[in-house]
N, C-alpha and C positions, 0 to 999 in steps of 0.2 A: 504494500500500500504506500504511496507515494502522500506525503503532505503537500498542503496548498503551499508554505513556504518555498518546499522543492521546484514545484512546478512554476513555480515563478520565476524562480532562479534559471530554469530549464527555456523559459519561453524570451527570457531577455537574453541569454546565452543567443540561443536562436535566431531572433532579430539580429544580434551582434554578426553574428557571421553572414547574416541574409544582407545586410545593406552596408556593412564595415570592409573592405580592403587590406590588409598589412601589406607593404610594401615591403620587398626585400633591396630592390636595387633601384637605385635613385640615379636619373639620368635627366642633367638641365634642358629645360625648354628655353633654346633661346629667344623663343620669339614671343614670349610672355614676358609682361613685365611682374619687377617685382612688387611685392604689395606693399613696401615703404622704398623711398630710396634712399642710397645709401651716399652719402655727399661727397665720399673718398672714391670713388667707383668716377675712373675718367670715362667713360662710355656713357654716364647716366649723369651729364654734368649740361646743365642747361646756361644757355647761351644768352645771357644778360644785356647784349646788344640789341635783342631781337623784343626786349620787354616796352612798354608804351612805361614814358617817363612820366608822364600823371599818374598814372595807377599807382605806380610805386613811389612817388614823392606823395600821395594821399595817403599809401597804407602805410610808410615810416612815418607822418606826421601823427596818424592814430593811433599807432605800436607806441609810442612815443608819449602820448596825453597817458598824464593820470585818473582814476575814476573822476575825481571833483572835474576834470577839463571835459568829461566825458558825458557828465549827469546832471541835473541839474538835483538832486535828491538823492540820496543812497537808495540802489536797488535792491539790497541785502541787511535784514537788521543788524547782520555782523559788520558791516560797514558803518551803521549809526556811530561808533564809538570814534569820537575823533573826526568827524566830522564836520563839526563846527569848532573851530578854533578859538571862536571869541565869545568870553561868555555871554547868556542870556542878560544877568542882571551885574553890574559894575560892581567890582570888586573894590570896598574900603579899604585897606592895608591899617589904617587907623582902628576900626569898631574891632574888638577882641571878642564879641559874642559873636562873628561870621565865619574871622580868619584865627583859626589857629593853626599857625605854626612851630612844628616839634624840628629843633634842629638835627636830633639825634634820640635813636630810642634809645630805651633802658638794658636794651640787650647789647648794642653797638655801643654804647656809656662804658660797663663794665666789662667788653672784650679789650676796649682800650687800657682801661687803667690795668688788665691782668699783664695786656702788654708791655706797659710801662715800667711794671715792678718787677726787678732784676730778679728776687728769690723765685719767680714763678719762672725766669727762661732755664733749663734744662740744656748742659753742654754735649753737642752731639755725640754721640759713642761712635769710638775709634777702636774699641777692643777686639778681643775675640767672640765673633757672633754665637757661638755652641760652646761648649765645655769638651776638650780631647780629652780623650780615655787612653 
């Protein structure tokens, strides 16, 4: 008695060899092109004389624009950030209940002063890395 499992495995087996191919020996077609080309390949190297000089002074000018020269709005909410450059409402530097500014945290505070104190610097070891027997 055969399980349904089996038989499934049996029926795509099947298929596989009804519409699949292995190739053993591989022989170039040269008169197919490739399906990317390859920019080192002198044979497949296009001739930039032959190109319309609008076209390509339009598509380097648009390679060239950033989104903002591009859009007039971000098209992506990932691009919302940074977007607008200047704030909405004017920043006091005077009023201390808008701006606070932390010149340094509490973590970067005390990596310094451990730096500064000589009994925390530890003099590189120069010895023997293992103990010889």
């Amino acid at each position: 008695m055969v399980k349904s499992n089996d038989r499934g495995l049996t029926e795509q087996l099947e298929k596989e060899f009804r519409y699949f191919k292995i190739y053993d020996n591989y022989r170039p077609d040269y008169h197919k092109s490739a399906v990317t080309s390859k920019f080192y390949s002198k044979y497949e190297a296009l001739d930039l004389s032959l190109a319309n000089e609008e076209l390509v002074s339009t598509i380097k000018k648009y390679r060239d624009k950033g989104p903002k020269d591009k859009y007039d709005w971000y098209p992506t909410e990932n691009q919302s950030y940074g977007w607008f450059n200047t704030p909405f409402v004017p920043i006091n530097k005077m009023d201390e209940r808008y701006y606070h500014v932390k010149v340094e945290s509490d973590f970067v505070h005390h990596a310094l002063l451990l730096a500064k104190d000589k009994s925390m610097k530890l003099e590189k070891f120069a010895g023997i890395p293992f103990k010889l027997q």
